[in-house]
C-alpha positions as CSV (number, residue, x, y, z in Angstrom):
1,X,-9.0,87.4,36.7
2,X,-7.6,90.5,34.1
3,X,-7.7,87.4,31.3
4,X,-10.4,87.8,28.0
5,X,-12.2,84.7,27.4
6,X,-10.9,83.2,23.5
7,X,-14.4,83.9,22.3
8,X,-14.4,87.7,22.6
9,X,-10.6,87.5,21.0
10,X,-10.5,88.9,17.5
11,X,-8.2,86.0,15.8
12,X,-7.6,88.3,13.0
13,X,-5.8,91.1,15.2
14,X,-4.1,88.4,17.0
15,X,-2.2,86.8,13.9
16,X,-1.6,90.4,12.3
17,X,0.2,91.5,16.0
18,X,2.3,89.0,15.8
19,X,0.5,86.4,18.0
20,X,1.1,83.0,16.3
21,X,1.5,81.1,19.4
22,X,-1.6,82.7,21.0
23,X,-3.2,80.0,23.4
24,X,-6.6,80.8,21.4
25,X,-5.3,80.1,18.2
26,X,-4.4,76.6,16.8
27,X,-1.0,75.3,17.4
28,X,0.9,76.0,13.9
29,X,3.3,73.0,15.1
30,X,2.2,69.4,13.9
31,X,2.6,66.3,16.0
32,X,2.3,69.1,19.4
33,X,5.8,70.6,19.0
34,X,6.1,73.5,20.8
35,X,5.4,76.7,20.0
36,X,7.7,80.1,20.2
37,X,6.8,83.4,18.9
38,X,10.0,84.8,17.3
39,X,10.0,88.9,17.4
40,X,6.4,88.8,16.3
41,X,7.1,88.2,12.9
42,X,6.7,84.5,13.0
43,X,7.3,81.4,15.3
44,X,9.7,78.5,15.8
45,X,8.4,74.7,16.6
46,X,10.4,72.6,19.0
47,X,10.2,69.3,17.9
48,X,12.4,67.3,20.2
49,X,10.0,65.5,22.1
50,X,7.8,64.3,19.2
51,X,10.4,62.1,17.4
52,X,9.1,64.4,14.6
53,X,11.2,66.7,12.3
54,X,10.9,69.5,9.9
55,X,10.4,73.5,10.2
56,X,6.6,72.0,11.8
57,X,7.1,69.0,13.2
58,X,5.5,67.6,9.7
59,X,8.1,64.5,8.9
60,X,7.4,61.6,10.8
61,X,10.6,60.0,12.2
62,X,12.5,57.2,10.7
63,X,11.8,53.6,11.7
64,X,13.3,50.0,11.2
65,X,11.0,47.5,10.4
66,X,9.8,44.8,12.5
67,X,12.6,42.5,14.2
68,X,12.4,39.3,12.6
69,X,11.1,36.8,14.9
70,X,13.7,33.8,15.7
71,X,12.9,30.5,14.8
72,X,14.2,29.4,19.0
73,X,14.4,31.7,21.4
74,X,12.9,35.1,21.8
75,X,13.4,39.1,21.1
76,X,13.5,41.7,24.3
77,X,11.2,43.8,24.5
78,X,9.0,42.2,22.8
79,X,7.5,44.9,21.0
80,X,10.8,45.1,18.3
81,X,8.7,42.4,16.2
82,X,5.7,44.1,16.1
83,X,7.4,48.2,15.7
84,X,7.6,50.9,15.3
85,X,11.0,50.7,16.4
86,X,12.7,54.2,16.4
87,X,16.1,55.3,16.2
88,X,18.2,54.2,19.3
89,X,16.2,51.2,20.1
90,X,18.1,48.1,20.8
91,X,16.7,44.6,20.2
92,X,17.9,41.5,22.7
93,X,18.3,37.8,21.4
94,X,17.7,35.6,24.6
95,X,18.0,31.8,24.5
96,X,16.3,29.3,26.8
97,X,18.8,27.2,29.0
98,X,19.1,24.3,26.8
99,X,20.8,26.7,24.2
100,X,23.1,29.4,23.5
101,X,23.8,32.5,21.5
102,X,25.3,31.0,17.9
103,X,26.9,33.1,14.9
104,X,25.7,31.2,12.2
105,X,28.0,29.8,8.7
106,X,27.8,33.1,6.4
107,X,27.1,35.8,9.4
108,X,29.4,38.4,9.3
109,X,32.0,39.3,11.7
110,X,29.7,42.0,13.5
111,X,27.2,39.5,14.6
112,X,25.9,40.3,17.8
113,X,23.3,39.6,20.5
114,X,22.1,43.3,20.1
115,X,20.8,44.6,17.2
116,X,20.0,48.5,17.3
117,X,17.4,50.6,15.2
118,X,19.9,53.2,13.2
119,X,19.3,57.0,12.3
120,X,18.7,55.6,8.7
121,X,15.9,52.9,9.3
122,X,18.3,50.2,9.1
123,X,19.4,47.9,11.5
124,X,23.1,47.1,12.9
125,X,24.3,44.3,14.8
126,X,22.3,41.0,15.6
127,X,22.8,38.2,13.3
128,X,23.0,35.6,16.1
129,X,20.7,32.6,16.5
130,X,20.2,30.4,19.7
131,X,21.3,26.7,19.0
132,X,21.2,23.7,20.8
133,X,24.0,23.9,23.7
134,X,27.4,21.8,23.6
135,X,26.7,18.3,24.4
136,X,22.9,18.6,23.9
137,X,21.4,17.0,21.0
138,X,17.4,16.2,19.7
139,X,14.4,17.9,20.3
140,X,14.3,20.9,22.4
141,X,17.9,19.7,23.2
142,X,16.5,18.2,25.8
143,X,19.1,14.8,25.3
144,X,22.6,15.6,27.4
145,X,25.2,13.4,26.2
146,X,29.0,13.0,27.1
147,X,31.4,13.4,24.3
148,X,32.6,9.7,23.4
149,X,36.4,11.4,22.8
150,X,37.6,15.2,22.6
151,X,40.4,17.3,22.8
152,X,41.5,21.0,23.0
153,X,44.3,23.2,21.1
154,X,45.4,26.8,21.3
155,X,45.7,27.7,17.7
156,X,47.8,30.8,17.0
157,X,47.4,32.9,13.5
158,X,51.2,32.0,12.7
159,X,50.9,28.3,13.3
160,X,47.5,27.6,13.2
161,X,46.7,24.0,14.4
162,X,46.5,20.7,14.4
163,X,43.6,18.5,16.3
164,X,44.2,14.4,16.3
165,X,41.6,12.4,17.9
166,X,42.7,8.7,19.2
167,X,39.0,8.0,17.4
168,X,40.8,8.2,13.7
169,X,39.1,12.5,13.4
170,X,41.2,15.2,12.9
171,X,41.3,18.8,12.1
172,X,44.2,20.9,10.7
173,X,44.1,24.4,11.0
174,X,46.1,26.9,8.7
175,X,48.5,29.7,9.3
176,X,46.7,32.9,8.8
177,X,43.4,31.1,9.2
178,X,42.9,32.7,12.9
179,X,43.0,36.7,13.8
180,X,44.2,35.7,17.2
181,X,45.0,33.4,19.7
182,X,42.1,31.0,19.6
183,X,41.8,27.8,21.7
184,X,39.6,25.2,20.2
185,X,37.7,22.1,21.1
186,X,37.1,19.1,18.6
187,X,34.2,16.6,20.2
188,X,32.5,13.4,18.7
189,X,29.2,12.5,20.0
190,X,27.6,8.8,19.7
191,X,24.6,10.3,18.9
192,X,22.7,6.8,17.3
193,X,19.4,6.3,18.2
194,X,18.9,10.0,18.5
195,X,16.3,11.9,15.8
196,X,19.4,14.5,14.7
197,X,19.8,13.9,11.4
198,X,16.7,16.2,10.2
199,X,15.7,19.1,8.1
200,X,17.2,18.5,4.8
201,X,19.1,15.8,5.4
202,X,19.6,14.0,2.3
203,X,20.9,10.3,3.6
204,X,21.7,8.2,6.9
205,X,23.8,9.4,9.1
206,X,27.3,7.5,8.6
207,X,29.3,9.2,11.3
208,X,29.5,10.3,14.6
209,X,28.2,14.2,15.0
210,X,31.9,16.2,15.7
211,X,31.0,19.4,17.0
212,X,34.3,22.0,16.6
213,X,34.3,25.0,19.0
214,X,33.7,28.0,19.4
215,X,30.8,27.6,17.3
216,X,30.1,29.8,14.3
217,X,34.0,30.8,14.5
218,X,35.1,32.3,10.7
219,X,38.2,31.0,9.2
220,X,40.2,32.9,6.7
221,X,41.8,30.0,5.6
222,X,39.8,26.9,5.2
223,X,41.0,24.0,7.4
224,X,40.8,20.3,6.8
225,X,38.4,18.0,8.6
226,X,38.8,14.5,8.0
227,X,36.3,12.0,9.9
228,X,36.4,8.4,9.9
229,X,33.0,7.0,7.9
230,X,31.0,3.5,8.3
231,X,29.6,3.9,4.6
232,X,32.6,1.5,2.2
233,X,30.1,0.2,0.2
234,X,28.2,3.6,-0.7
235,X,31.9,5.7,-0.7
236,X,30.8,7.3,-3.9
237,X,27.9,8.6,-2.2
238,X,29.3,10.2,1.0
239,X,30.4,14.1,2.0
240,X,30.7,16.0,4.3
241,X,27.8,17.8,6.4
242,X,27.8,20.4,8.7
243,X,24.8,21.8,10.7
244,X,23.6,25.3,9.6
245,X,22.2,26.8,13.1
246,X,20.3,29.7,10.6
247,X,18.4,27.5,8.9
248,X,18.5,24.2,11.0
249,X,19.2,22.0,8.2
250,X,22.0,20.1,7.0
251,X,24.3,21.4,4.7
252,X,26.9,20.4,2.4
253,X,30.5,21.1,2.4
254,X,31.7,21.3,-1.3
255,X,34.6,19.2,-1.9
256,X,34.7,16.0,-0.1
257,X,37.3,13.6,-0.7
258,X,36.9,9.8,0.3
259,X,40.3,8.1,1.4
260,X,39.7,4.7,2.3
261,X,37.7,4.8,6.0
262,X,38.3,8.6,6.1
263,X,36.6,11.4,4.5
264,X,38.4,15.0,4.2
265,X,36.3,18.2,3.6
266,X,37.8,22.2,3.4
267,X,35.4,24.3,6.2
268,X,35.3,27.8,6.9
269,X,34.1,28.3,10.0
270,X,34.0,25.8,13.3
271,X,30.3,23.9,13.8
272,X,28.8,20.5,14.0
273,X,30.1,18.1,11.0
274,X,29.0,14.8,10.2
275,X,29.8,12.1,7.3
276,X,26.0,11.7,5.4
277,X,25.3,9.3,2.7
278,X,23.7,11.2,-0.1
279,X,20.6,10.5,-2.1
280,X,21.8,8.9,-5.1
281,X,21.3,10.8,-8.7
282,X,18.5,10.1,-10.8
283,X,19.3,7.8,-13.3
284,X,18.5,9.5,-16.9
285,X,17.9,7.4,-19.7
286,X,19.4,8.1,-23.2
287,X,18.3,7.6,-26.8
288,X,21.5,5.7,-28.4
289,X,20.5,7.7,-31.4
290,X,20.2,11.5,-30.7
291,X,19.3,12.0,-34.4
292,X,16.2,9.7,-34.0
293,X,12.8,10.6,-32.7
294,X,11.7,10.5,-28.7
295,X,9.0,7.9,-27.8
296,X,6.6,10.5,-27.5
297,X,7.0,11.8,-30.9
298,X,6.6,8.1,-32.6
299,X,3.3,7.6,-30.2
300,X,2.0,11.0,-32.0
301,X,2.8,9.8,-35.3
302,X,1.2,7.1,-34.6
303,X,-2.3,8.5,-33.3
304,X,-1.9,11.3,-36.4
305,X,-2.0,8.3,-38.6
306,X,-4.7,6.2,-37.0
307,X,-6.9,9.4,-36.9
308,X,-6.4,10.0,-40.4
309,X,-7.1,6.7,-41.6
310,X,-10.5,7.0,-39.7
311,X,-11.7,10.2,-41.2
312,X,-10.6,9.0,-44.7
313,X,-13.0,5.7,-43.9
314,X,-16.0,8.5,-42.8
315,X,-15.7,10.2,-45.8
316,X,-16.3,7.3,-48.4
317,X,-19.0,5.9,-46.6
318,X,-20.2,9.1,-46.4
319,X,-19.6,8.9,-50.1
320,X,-20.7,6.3,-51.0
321,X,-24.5,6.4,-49.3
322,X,-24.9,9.6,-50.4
323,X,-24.8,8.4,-53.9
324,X,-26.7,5.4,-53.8
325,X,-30.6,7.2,-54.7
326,X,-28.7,8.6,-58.2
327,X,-27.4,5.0,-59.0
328,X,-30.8,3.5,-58.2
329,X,-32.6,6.3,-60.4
330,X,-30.1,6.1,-63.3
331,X,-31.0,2.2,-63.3
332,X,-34.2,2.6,-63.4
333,X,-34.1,4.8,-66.5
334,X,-32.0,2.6,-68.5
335,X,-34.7,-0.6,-67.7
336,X,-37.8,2.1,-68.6
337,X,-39.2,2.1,-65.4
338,X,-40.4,5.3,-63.1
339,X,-37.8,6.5,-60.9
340,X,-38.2,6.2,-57.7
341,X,-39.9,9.7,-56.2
342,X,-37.9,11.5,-54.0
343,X,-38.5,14.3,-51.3
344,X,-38.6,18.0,-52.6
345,X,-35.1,19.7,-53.3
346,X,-33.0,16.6,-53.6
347,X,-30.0,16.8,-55.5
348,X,-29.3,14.4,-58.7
349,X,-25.9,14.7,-60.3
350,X,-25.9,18.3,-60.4
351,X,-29.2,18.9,-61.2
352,X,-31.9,20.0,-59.4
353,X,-35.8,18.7,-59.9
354,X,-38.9,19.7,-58.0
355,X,-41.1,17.0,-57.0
356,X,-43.8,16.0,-59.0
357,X,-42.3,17.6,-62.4
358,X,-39.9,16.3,-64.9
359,X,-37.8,17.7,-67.6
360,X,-39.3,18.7,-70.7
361,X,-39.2,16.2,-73.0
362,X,-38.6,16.6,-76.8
363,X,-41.3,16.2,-79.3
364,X,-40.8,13.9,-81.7
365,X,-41.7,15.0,-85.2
């Protein structure tokens, strides 16, 4: 065949000719780029179809990290939740038939159904979330229902808008709210009996559920909502909800005003509202006297004291036993008799006597 097996190739000659990319010798590129001999004074690695970089092939590629996984609806293909997702690759919200393709309250304006794997590792697009479809309400928004009223307006960026239901609802749209022509839909829904008021509601429902299309639409300018409420006797208590498709919980809208059978809210962006009657506050309990001591402070005066007393009482009886052999003995001395013997080591007033001895006495002249 004219060709030298790689055994009887002397590796050493090879490298000093020139040879890098010898097919004996070990590919210099990392990751199998390929291999060029440049003028026999080195090589060159092609690394193009490793995903690899660097004068070897040596630095792994960039990746994004794994897609996050929706809470309804699913990711194409499926492997952008588990990675390595590379440069270039583009990730697919799809939602089941019951739902559709939301841009939830605080997404910003280049939401999208595709979400694509950048040259940094970071991710652009996406930012949608499938939610229930117009007109479908509980679980798996499986429940169809007709709107009980509804109407339509093309709002305009000069004008803006205003929506009046013959049901008491309304919404007012700004000028300058809208970036263009925009034609939107204001629906109530009769939606009692149905297991939609969940996931952080904090009350009953005391409204019908208005949905405001197109959903997830941003406003520059707040508008007004005002819904007509069933709640008079818990006015104080009653805002303004609207349904946050990210986290599927209800949420409030800050600054609800009550006006009679109406309640007005400022919103941002178009989505499902309702009138809920909040949890009322805990009720807090003050000291008339904020100079004067808590309840729990008196109770540990108390037990301080009682305990005291107690060890006080231990130590005179402890006293007072403990002297009662020395009272007995100096008695007995002062009537002439013996003392009564006691064990070894025993301590009298101070002075210490071995048994069976006494102290010398004295002789008398």
């Amino acid at each position: 065949s004219g060709h030298r097996a790689c055994s009887d190739m002397n590796y050493d000659l090879l490298v000093m000719a020139g040879f890098f990319c010898h097919p004996c010798l070990n590919n210099p590129c990392a990751n199998e780029g390929v291999c060029t001999n440049l003028a026999r004074v080195g090589y060159t690695c092609d690394c193009a179809a490793t995903g690899h970089s660097g004068e070897r092939c040596e630095i792994p590629p960039t990746t994004c990290p794994a897609f996050p996984r929706p809470d309804m609806g699913s990711i194409v293909p499926p492997s952008c939740a588990t990675g390595p997702n590379y440069p270039g690759q583009a990730c697919l919200l799809q939602c089941p038939g019951t739902m559709q393709p939301v841009r939830p309250a605080g997404a910003p304006a280049t939401a999208d159904l595709v979400a694509a794997c950048g040259d940094e590792g970071a991710w652009s697009g996406g930012g949608m979330v499938c939610a229930c479809a117009s007109g479908r309400f509980g679980e798996g928004c499986a429940t169809v229902l007709a709107p009980a009223v509804s109407a339509e307006v093309r709002a305009t960026p000069a004008t803006g808008a205003l929506l009046e239901l013959t049901s008491g609802d309304s919404l007012r749209v700004p000028p300058n709210a809208l970036a263009q022509d925009t034609e939107i839909t204001m629906a109530v829904y009769d939606v009692e009996g149905l297991e939609v008021v969940s996931g952080g509601a904090t009350g009953a429902l005391r409204s019908h559920v208005t949905e405001l299309t197109p959903r997830g639409l941003a406003l520059a300018t707040p508008a007004t909502l005002s819904l007509q409420h069933s709640g008079a006797q818990t006015a104080s208590n009653l805002a303004v909800f609207f349904w946050n498709d990210a986290d599927n919980a209800w949420e409030e809208v800050e600054g609800s005003t009550v006006d009679g059978a109406a309640i007005s809210a400022p919103i941002s962006h178009l989505s499902r509202c309702a009138v809920l009657e909040k949890a009322p506050p805990a009720v807090v309990v003050a000291d008339d006297d904020d100079d004067g001591l808590s309840v729990g402070a008196i109770v540990g005066i108390v037990v301080g004291c009682v305990a005291g007393i107690a060890l006080l009482g231990a130590v005179f009886y402890y006293v007072s036993t403990s002297q009662k052999p020395a009272v007995a003995a100096s008695e007995a001395v002062k009537k002439g008799s013996p003392a009564p013997s006691q064990p070894a080591g025993v301590v009298f007033a101070g002075s210490n006597f071995p048994s069976n001895s006494h102290p010398e006495q004295p002789q008398q002249a």
